[in-house]
Short mmCIF file of the C-alpha atoms (twelve columns), coordinates in Angstrom:
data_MODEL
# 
_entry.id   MODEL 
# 
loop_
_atom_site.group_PDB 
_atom_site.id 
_atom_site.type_symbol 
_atom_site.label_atom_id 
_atom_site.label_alt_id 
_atom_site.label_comp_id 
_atom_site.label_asym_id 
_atom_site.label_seq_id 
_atom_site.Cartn_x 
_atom_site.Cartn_y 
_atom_site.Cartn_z 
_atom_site.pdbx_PDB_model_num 
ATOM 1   C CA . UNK A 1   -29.959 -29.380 70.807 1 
ATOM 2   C CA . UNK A 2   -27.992 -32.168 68.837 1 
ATOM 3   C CA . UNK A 3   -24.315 -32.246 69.245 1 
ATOM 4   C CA . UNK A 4   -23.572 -32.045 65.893 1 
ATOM 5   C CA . UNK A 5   -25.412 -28.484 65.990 1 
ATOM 6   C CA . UNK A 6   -23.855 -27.526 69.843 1 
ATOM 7   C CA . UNK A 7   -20.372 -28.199 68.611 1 
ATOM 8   C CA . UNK A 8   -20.719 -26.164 65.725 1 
ATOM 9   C CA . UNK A 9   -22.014 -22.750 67.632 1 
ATOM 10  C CA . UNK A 10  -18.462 -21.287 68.283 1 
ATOM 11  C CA . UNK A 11  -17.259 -21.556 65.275 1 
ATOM 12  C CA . UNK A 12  -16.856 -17.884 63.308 1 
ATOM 13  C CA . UNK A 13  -15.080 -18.565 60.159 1 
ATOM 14  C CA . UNK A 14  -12.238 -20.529 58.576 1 
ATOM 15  C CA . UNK A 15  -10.454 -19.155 55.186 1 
ATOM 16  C CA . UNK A 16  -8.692  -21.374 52.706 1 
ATOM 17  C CA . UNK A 17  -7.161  -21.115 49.422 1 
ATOM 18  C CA . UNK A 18  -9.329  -20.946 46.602 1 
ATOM 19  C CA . UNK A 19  -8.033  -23.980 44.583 1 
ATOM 20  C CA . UNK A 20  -7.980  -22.877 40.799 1 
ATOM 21  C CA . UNK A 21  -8.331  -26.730 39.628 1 
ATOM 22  C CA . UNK A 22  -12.217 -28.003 39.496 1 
ATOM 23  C CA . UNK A 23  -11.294 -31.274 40.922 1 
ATOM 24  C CA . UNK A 24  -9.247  -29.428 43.933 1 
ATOM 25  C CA . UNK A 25  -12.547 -27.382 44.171 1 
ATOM 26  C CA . UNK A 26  -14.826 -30.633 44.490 1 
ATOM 27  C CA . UNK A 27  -12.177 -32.219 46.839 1 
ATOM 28  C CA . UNK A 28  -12.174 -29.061 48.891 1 
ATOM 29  C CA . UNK A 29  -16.427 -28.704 48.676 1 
ATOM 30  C CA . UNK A 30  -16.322 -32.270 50.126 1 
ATOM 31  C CA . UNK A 31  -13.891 -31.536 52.681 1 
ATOM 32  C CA . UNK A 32  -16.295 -28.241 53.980 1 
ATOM 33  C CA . UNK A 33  -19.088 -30.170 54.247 1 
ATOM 34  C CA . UNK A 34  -17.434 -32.822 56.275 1 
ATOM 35  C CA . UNK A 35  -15.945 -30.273 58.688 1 
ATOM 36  C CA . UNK A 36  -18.971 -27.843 59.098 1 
ATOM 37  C CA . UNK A 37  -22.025 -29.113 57.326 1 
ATOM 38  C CA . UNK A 38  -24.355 -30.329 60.119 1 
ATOM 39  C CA . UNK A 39  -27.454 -32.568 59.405 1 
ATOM 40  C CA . UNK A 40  -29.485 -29.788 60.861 1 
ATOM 41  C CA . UNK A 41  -28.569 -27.158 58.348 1 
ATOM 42  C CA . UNK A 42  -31.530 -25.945 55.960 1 
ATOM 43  C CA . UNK A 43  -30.710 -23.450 54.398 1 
ATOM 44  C CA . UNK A 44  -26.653 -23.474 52.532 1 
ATOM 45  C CA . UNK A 45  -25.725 -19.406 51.191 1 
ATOM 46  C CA . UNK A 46  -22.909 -19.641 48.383 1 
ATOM 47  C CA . UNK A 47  -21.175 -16.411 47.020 1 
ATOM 48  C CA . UNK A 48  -18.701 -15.475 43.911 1 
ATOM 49  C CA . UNK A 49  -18.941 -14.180 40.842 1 
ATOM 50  C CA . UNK A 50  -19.888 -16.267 37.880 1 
ATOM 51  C CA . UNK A 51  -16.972 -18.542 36.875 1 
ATOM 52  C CA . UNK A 52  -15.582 -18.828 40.339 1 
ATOM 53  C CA . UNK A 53  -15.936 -22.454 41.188 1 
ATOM 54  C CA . UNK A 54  -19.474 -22.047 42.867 1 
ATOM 55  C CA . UNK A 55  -20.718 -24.807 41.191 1 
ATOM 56  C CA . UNK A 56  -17.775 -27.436 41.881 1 
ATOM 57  C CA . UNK A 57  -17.835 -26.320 45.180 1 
ATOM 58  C CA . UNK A 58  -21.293 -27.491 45.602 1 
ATOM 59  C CA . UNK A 59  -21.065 -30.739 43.622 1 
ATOM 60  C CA . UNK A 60  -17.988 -31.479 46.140 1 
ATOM 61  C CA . UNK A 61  -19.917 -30.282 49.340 1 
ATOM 62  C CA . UNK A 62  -23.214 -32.488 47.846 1 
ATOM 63  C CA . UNK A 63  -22.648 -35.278 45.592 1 
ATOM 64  C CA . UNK A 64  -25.354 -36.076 42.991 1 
ATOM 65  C CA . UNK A 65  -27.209 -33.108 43.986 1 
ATOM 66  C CA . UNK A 66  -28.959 -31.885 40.581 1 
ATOM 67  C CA . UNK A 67  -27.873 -28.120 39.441 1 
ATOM 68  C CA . UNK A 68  -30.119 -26.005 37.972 1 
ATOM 69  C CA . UNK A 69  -27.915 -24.126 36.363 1 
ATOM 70  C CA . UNK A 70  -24.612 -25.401 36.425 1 
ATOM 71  C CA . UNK A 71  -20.898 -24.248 35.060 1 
ATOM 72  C CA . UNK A 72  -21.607 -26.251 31.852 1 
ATOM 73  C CA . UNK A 73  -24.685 -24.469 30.993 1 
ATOM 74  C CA . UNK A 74  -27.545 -27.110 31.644 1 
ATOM 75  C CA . UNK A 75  -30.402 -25.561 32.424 1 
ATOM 76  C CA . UNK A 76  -33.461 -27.406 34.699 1 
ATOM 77  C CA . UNK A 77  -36.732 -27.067 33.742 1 
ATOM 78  C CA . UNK A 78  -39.048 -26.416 35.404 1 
ATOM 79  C CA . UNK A 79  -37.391 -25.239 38.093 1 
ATOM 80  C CA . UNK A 80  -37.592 -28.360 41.218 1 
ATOM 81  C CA . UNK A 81  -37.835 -25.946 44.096 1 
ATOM 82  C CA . UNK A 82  -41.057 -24.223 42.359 1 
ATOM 83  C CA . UNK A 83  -43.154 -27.544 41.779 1 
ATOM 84  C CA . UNK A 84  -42.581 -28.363 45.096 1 
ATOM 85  C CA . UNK A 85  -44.790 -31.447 45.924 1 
ATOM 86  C CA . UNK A 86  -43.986 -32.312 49.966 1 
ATOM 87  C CA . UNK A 87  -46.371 -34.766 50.485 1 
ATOM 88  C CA . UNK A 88  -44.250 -37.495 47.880 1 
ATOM 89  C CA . UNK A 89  -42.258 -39.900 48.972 1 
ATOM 90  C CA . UNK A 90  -39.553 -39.632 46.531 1 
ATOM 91  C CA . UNK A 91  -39.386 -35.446 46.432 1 
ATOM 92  C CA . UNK A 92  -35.747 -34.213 46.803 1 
ATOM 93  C CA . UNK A 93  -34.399 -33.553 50.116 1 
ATOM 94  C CA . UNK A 94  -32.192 -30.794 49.081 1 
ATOM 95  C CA . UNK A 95  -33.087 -28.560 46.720 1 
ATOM 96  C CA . UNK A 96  -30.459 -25.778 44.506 1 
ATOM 97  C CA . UNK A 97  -31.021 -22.599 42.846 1 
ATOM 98  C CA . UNK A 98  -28.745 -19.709 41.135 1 
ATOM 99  C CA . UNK A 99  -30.501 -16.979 42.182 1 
ATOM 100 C CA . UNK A 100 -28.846 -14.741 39.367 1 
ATOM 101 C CA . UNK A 101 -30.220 -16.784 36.662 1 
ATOM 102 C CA . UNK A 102 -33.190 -17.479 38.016 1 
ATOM 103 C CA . UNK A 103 -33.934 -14.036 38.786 1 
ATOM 104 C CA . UNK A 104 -34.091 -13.506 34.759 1 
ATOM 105 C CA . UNK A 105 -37.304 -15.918 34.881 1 
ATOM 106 C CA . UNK A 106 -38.938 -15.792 38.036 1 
ATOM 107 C CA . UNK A 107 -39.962 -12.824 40.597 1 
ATOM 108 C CA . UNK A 108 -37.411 -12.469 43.518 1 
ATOM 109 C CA . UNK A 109 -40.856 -12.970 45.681 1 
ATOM 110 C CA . UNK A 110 -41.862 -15.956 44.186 1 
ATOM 111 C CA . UNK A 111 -38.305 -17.311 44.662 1 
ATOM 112 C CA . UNK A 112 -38.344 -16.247 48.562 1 
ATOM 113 C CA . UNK A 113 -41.725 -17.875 48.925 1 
ATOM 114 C CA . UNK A 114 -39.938 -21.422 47.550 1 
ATOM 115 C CA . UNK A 115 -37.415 -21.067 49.539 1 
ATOM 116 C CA . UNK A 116 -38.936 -20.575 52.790 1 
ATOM 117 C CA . UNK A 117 -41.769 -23.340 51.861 1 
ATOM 118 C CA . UNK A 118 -38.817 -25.700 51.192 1 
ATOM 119 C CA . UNK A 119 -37.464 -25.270 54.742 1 
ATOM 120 C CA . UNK A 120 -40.871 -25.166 56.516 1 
ATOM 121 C CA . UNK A 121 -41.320 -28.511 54.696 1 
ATOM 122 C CA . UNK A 122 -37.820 -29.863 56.428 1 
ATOM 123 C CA . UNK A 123 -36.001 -29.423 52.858 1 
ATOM 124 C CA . UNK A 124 -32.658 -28.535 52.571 1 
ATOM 125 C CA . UNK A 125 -32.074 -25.554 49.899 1 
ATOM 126 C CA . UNK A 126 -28.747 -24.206 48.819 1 
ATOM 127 C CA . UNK A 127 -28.507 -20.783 47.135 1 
ATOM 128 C CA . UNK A 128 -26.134 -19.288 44.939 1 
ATOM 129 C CA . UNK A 129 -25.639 -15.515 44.922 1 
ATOM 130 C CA . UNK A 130 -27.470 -15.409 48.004 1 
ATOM 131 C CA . UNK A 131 -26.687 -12.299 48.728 1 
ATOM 132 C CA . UNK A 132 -29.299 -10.690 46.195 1 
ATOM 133 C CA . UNK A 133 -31.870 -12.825 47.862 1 
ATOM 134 C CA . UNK A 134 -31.074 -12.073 51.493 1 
ATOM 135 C CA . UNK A 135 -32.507 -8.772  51.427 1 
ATOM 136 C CA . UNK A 136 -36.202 -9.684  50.694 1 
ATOM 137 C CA . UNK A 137 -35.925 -13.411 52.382 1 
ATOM 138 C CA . UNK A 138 -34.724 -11.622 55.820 1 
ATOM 139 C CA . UNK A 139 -33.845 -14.905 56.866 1 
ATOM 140 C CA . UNK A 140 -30.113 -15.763 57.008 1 
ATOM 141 C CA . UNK A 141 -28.022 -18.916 56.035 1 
ATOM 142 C CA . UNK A 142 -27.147 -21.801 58.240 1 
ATOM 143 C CA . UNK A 143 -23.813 -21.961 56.157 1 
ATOM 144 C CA . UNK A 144 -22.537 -19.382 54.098 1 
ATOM 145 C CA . UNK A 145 -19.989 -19.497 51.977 1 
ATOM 146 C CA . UNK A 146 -17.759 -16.804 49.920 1 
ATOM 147 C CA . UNK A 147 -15.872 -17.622 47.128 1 
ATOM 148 C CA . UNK A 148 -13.239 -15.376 45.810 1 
ATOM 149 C CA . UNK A 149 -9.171  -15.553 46.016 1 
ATOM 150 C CA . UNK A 150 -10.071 -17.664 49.681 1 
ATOM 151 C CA . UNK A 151 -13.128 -19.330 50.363 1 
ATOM 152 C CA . UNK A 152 -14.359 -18.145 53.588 1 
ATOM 153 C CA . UNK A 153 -16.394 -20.586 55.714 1 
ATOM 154 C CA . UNK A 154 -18.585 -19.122 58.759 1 
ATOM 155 C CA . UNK A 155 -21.876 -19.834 60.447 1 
ATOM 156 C CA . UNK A 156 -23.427 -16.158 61.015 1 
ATOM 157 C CA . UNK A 157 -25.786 -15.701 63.951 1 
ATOM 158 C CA . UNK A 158 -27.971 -12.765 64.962 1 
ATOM 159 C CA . UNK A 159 -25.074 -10.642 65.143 1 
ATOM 160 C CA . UNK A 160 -23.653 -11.679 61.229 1 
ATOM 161 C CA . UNK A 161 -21.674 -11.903 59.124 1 
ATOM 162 C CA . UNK A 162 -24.359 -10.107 56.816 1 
ATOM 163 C CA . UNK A 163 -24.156 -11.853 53.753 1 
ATOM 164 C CA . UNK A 164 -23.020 -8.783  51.633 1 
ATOM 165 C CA . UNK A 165 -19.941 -8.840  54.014 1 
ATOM 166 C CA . UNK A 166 -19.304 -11.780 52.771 1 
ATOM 167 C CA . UNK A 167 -19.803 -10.512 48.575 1 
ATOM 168 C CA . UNK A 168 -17.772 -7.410  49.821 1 
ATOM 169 C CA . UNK A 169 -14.634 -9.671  50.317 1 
ATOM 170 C CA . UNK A 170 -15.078 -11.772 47.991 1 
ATOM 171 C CA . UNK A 171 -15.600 -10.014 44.680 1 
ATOM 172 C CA . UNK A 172 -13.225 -7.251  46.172 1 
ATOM 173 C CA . UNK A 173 -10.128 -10.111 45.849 1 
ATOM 174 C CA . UNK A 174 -11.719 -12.205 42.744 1 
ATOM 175 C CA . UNK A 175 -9.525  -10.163 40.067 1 
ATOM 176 C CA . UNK A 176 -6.330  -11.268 42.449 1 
ATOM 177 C CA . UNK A 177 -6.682  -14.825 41.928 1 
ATOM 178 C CA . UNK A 178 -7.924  -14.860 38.404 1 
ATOM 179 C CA . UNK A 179 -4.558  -12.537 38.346 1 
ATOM 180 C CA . UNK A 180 -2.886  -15.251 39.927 1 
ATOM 181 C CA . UNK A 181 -3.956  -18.195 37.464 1 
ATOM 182 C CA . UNK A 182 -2.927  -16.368 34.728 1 
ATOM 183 C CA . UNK A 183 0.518   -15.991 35.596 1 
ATOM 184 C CA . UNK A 184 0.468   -19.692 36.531 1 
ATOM 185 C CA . UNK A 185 -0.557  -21.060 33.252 1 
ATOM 186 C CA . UNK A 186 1.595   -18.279 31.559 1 
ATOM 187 C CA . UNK A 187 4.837   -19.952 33.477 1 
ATOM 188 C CA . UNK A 188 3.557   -23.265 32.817 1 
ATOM 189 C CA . UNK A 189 3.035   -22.450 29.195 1 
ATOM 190 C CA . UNK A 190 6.618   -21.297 29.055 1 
ATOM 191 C CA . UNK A 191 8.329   -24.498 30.590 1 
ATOM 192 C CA . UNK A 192 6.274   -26.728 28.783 1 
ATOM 193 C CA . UNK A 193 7.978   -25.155 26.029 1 
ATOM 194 C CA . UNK A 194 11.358  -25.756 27.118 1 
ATOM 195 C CA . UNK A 195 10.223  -29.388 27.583 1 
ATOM 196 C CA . UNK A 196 9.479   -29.422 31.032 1 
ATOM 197 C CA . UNK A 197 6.035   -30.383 31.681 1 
ATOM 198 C CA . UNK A 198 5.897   -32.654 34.759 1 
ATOM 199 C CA . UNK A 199 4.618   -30.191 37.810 1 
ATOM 200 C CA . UNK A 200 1.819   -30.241 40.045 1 
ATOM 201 C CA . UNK A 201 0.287   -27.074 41.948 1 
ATOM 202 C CA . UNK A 202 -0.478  -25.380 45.309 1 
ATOM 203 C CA . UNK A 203 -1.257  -22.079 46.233 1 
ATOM 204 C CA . UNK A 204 0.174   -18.979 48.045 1 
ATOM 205 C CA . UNK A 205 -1.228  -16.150 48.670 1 
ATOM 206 C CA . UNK A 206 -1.704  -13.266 45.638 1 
ATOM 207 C CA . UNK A 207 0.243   -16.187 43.666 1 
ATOM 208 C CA . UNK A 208 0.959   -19.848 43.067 1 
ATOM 209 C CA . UNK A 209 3.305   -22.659 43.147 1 
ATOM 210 C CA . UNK A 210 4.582   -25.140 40.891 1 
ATOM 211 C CA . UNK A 211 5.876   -28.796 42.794 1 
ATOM 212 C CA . UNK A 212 8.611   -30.547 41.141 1 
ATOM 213 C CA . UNK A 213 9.649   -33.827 41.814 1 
ATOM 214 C CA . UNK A 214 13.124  -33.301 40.753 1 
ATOM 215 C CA . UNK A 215 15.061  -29.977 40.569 1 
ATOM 216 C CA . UNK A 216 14.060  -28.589 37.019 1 
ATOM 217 C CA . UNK A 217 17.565  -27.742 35.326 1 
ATOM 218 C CA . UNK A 218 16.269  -23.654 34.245 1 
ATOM 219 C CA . UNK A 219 17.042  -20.595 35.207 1 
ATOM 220 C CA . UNK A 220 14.413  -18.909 37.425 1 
ATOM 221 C CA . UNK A 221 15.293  -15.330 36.452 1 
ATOM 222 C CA . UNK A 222 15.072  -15.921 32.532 1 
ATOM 223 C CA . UNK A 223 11.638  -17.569 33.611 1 
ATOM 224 C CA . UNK A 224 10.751  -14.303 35.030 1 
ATOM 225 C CA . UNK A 225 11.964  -12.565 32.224 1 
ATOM 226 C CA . UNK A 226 10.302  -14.540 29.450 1 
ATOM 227 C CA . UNK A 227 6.564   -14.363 31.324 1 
ATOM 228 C CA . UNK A 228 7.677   -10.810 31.413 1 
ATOM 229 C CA . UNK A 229 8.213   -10.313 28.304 1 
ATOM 230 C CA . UNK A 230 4.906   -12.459 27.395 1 
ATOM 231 C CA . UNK A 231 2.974   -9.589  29.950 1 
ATOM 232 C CA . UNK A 232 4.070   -7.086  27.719 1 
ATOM 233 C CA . UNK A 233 3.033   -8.435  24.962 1 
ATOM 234 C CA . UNK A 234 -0.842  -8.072  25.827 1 
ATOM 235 C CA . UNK A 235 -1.746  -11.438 24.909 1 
ATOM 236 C CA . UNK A 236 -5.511  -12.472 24.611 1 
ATOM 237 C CA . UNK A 237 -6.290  -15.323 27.093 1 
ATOM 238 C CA . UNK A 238 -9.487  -17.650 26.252 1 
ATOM 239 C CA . UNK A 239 -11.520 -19.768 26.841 1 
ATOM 240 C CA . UNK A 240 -11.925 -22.811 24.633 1 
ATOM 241 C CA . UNK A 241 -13.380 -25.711 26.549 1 
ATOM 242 C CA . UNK A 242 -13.475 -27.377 30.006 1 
ATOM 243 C CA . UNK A 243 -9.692  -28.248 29.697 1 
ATOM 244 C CA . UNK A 244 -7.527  -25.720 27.505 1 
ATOM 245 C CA . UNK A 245 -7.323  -22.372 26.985 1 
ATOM 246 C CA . UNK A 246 -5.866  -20.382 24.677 1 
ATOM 247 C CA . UNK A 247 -2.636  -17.874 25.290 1 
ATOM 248 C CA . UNK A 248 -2.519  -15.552 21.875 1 
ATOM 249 C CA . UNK A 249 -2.161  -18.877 19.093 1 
ATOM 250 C CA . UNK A 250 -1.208  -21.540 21.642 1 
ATOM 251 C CA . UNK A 251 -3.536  -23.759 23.292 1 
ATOM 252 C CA . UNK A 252 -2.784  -24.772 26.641 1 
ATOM 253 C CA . UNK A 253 -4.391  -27.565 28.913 1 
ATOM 254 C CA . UNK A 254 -6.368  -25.897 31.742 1 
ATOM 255 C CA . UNK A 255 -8.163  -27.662 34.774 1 
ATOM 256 C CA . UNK A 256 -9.784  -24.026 35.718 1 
ATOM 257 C CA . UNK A 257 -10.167 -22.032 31.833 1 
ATOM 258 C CA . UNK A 258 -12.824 -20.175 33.000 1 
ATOM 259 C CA . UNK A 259 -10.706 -18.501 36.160 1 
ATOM 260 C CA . UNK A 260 -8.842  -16.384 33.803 1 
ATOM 261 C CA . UNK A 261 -8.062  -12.432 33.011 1 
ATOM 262 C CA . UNK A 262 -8.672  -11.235 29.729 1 
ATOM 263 C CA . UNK A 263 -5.328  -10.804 28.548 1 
ATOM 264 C CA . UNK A 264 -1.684  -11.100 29.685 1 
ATOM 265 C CA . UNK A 265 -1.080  -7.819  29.975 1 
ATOM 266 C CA . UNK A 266 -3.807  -7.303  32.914 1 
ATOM 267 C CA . UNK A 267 -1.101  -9.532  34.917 1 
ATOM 268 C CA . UNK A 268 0.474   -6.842  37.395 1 
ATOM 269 C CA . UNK A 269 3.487   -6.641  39.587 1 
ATOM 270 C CA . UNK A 270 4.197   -10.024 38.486 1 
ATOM 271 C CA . UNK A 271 7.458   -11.495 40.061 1 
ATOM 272 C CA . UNK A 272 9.157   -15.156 41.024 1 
ATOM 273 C CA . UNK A 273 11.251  -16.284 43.418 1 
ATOM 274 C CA . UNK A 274 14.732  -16.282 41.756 1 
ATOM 275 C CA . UNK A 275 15.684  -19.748 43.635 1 
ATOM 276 C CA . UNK A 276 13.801  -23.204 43.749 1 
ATOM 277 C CA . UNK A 277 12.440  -23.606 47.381 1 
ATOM 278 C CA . UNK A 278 12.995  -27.522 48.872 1 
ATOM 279 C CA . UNK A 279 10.396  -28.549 51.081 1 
ATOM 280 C CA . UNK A 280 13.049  -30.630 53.630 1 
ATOM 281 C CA . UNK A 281 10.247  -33.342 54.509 1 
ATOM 282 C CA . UNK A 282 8.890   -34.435 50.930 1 
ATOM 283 C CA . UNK A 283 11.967  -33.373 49.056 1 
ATOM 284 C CA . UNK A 284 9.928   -31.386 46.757 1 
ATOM 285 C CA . UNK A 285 11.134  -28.435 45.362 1 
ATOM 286 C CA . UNK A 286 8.734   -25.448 44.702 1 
ATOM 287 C CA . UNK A 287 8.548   -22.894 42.057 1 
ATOM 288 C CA . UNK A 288 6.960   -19.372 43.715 1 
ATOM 289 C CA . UNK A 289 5.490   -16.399 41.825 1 
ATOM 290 C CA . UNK A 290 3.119   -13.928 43.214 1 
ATOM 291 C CA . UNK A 291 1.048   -11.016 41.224 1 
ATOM 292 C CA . UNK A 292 0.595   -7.583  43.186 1 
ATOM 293 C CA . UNK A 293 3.965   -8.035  44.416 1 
ATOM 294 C CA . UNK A 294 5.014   -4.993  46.222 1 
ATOM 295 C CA . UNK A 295 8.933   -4.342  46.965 1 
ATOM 296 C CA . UNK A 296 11.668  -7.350  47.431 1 
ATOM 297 C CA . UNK A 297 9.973   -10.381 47.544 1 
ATOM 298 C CA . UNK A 298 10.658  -12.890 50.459 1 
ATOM 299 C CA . UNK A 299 8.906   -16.549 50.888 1 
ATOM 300 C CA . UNK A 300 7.989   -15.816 54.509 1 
ATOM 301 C CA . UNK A 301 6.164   -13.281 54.253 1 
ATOM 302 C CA . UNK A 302 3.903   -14.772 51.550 1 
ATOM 303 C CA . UNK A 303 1.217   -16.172 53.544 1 
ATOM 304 C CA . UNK A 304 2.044   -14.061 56.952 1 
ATOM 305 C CA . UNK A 305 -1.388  -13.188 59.163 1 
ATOM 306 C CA . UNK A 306 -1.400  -9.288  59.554 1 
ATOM 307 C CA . UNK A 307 -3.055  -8.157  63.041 1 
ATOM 308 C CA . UNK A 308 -4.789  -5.471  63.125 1 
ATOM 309 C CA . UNK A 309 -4.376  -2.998  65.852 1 
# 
């Protein structure tokens, strides 16, 4: 067996943040497949609800590859993996297909019998929503991949992760982290407004953080009370292109509008850390808020590991 295949058999999983940004997602797609992608791998499972950063994720993780039906709504046709021709010299070597769409054209069999030919032909094939194909392909992924408020990393064996494990996690925390961007944007909305508009951002857990060079000269708890007072409200939050979105008449510049809830006041238990956090190394200083916030909220327990008995 190849080392780059030995080395790779005791790993289980590995969980990150799910970066809201669709460049962070590509950086973090590229980042996966240099960690965990092996050569050997043929067949590549992705899960997450439509709008979840699938796509970037697998533009980062394969560069150039050619979506079939990608966030910006281009459709390929006909669809590569079903003309397969593996006697050319120039056919793809990796092959992608949504199976949700796709299901809307093709039967699930005929789909299964592509993707199986595809790997029997030494073909690489990476498949979003696999887990409505998994049941009738009976044949699970080299690398699957669940994206919801983390993006959970694992190479199942005979023994799993079952790839609805991996949908039951994922789509069970997806309303958490579109939650979460919300409330970011709304905050970022709001400071913009009082002029202050140079941040970058990170992630917590159930929330987000805002990086400032310098100490921002505004009071944290009127923050809080403003976005509260915006939650109330019940404003509509939309779409509008690949960079903005729109909170009730503003428009406001997005790198994620499609991670969004419908409206502000679906934000719940929203709170902020009432002081500026300074990281002592970088000399950054952090704005925190978290959504589903339960009780006093404390920075160290934001992104503490509960053990289970």
């Amino acid at each position: 067996m190849p080392y780059s295949a030995r080395m790779q058999q005791s790993h289980l999983y590995s969980v990150y943040f799910a970066p809201r940004g669709l460049t962070r997602m590509a950086d973090l797609g590229m980042q996966i497949a240099q960690q965990y992608l092996s050569p050997f791998d043929k067949l590549i499972g992705i899960i997450g609800e439509a709008g979840s950063g699938k796509s970037m994720l697998v533009k980062g993780m394969f560069p150039g590859l050619e979506l079939t039906n990608d966030d910006e709504g281009v459709n390929v046709r006909p669809l590569p993996i079903l003309h397969l021709d593996t006697g050319a010299f120039y056919s793809p070597h990796t092959y992608h297909l949504d199976i949700r769409f796709e299901s809307a054209f093709t039967q699930m069999w005929q789909l299964k019998d592509a993707i199986l030919e595809a790997i029997d032909a030494g073909k690489r094939v990476v498949v979003e929503h696999f887990d409505l194909i998994y049941p009738i392909l009976g044949v699970n992924a080299h690398l699957l991949i669940g994206v919801g408020s983390e993006i959970i990393v694992t190479r199942p064996n005979m023994f799993g992760p079952e790839p609805q494990d991996i949908a039951d996690s994922v789509f069970h925390t997806i309303h958490d982290r579109k939650m979460a961007h919300s409330a970011e944007d709304l905050c970022g909305h709001i400071l913009e407004s009082h002029g202050i508009n140079r941040f970058t951002h990170r992630d917590v857990k159930h929330g987000f953080i805002l990086v400032f060079d310098e100490k921002p000269n505004i009071d944290l708890m009127a923050l809080e009370m403003d976005a509260k007072a915006a939650i109330q409200m019940d404003l509509p939050i939309s779409y509008v292109d690949d960079k903005h979105i729109s909170i009730g008449d503003d428009i406001y510049h997005c790198t994620g509008p499609r991670m969004h809830i419908g409206s502000t006041g679906d934000i719940k238990n929203f709170a902020l850390l009432h002081e500026f956090m300074e990281d002592p190394i970088t000399k950054e200083y952090y704005l925190v808020g978290v959504v589903s916030s339960k009780g006093e909220l404390r920075a160290n327990d934001l992104n503490r590991i509960h053990v289970e008995d």
